[in-house]
Legacy VTK file of the C-alpha trace (Angstrom):
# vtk DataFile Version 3.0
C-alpha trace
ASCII
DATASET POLYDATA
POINTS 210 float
141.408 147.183 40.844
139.918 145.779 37.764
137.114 143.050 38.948
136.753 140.116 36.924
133.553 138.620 36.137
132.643 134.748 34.522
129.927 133.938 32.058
129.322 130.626 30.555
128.025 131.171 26.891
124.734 128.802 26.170
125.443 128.297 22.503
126.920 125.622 20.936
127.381 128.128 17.447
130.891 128.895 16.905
129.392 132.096 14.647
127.759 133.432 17.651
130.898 132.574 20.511
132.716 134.710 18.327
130.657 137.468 17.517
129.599 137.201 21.549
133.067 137.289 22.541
133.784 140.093 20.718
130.787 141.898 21.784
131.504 141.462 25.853
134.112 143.631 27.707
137.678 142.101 28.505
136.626 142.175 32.291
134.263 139.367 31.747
135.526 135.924 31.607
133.399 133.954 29.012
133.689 129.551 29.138
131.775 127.776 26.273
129.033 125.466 26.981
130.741 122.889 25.706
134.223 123.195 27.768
131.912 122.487 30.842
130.109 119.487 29.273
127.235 121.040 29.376
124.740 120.197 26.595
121.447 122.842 25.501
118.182 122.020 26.130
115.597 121.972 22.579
114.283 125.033 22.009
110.430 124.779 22.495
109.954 128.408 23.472
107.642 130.207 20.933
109.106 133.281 21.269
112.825 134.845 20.875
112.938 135.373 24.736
111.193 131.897 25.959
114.112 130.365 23.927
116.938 132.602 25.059
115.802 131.696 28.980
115.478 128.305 29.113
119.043 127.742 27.307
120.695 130.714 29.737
118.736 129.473 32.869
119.265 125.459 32.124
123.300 126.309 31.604
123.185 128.519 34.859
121.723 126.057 37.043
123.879 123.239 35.624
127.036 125.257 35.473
126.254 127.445 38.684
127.549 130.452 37.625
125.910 133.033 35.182
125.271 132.422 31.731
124.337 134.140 28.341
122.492 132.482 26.130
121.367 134.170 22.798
117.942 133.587 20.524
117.807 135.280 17.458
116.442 134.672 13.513
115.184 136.424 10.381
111.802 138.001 9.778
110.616 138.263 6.656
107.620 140.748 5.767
106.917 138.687 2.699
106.529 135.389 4.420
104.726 137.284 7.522
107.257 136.789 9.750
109.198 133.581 8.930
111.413 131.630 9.490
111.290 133.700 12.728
111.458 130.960 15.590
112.441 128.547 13.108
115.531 130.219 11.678
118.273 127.712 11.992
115.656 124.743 10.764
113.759 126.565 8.452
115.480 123.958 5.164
114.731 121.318 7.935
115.578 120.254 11.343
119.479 119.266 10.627
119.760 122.291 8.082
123.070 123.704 7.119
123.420 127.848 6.905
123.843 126.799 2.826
120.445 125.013 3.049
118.691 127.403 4.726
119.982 130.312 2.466
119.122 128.218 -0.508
115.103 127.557 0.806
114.664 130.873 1.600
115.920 132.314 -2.282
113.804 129.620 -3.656
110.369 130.797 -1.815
111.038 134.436 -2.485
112.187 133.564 -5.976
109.311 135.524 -7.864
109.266 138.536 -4.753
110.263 141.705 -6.549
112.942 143.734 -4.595
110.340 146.601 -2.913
108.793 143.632 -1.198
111.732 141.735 0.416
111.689 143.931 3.725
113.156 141.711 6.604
115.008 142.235 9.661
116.873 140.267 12.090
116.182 140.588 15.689
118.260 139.038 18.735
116.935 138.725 22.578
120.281 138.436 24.605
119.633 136.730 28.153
121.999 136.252 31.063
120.502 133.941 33.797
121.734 133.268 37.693
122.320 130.614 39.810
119.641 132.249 42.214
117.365 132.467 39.713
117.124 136.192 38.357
118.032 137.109 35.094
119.116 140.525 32.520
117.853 140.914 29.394
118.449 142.952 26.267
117.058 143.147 22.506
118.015 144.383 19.212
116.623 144.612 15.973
118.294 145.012 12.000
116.100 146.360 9.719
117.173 145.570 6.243
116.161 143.316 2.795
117.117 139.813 1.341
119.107 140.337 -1.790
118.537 137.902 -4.660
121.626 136.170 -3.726
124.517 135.194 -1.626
127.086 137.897 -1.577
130.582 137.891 0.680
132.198 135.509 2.577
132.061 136.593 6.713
129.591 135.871 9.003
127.011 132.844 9.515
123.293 132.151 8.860
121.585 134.333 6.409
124.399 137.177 6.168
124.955 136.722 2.748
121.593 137.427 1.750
120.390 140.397 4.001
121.415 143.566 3.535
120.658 146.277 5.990
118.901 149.759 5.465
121.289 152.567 4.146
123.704 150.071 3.058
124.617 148.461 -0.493
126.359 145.364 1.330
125.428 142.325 2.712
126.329 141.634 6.485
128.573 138.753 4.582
130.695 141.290 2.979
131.667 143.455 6.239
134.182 142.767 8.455
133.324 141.285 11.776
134.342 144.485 13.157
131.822 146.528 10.958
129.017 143.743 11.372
129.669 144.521 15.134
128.747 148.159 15.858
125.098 147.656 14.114
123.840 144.359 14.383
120.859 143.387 16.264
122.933 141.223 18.700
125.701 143.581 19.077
122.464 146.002 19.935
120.605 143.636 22.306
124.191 143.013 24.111
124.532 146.276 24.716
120.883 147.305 26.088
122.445 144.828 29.019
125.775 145.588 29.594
125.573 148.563 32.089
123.497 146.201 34.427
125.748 142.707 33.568
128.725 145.260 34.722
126.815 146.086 37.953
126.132 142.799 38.711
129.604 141.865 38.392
131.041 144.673 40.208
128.382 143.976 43.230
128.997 140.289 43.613
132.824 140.246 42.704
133.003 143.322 45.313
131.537 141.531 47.875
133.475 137.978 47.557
136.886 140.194 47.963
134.981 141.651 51.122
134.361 138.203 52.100
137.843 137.197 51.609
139.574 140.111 53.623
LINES 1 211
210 0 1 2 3 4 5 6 7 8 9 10 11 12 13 14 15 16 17 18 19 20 21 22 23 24 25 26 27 28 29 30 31 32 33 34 35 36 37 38 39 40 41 42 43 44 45 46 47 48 49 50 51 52 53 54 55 56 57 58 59 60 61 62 63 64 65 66 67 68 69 70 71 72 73 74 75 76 77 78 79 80 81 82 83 84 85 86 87 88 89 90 91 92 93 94 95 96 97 98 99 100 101 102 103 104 105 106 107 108 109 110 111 112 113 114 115 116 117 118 119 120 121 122 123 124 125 126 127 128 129 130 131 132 133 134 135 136 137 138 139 140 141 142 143 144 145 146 147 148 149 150 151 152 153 154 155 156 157 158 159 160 161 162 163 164 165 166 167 168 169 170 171 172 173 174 175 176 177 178 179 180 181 182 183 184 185 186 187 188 189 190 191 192 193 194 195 196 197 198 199 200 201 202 203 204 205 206 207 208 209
């Protein structure tokens, strides 16, 4: 028998509930946030994984069930590091994917093309009711083009291209954005233990049942 296990996604992004949903296995059962009424704590984690806890452990606790919550930006080697952290504000707090693109062009407007290194990196985090947690990472390594190119995706993938490729994340299909991003990486570096966890605990309430 097939067990069936729930997770309430802590993201309110409808980029990254896709791209999440897609990532997960059809044996877990994934509920928005939202459809529980549940709103996300401010990020004031300094790090990727600070951030990624307190949204998956705040959702758990108020949900009671497991959830996944996902922190992830841009690094860029030119502007040591940033927006990092600060990804989805980095035009300003209220910032729109468009705005953010547009900042980021403007500051590396005069950055020749050898020195436009960046990556994106993801910390994936699914917290308990009880209070333990998974984790998983991935990292992208590519470089910001000079500008927006294809139409998929969200955030900055229309202006980063990864290594060994000529296009932008925007012009792949979700499918092919899937097997090599840094979020499809950092779901995967959890999966084998999510799916333990699920087949333990679901195991045990049929037990419980019979």
């Amino acid at each position: 028998m097939t067990t069936q296990c729930q997770l309430v996604l802590a993201t309110h992004n409808p980029g990254k509930l896709r791209e999440l949903r897609a990532l997960l296995p059809p044996t877990i059962k994934t509920i928005p946030a939202a459809a529980l009424g549940i709103t996300l704590p401010e990020e004031t984690g300094t790090t990727f994984l600070e951030n990624a806890l307190l949204k998956a452990r705040a959702v758990a606790h108020a949900a009671g069930l497991p959830a996944l919550a996902d922190d992830s930006g841009l690094e860029v080697d030119a502007l040591g590091g940033a927006p990092g952290v600060f990804s989805a504000y980095f035009a300003h707090r209220q910032a729109t994917d468009t705005e953010n693109v547009a900042k980021l062009l403007a500051v590396l407007r005069d950055v020749p093309p050898e020195q436009r290194r960046a990556r994106f990196r993801a910390v994936v985090v699914v917290a308990f009711p009880n209070g333990h947690f998974l984790t998983g990472e991935g990292t992208l390594e590519g470089y910001i083009t000079t500008a927006p190119r294809g139409t998929h995706g969200f955030g900055y993938d229309p202006v980063f291209c990864p290594l060994q490729e000529t296009r932008t994340l925007a012009e792949m299909s979700p499918e092919e954005k899937n097997r090599l991003s840094h979020r499809a990486q950092a779901v995967r570096n959890l999966l084998a233990a999510l799916q333990q966890y699920c087949q333990t605990t679901t195991g045990s309430a049929v037990e419980e049942q019979e």
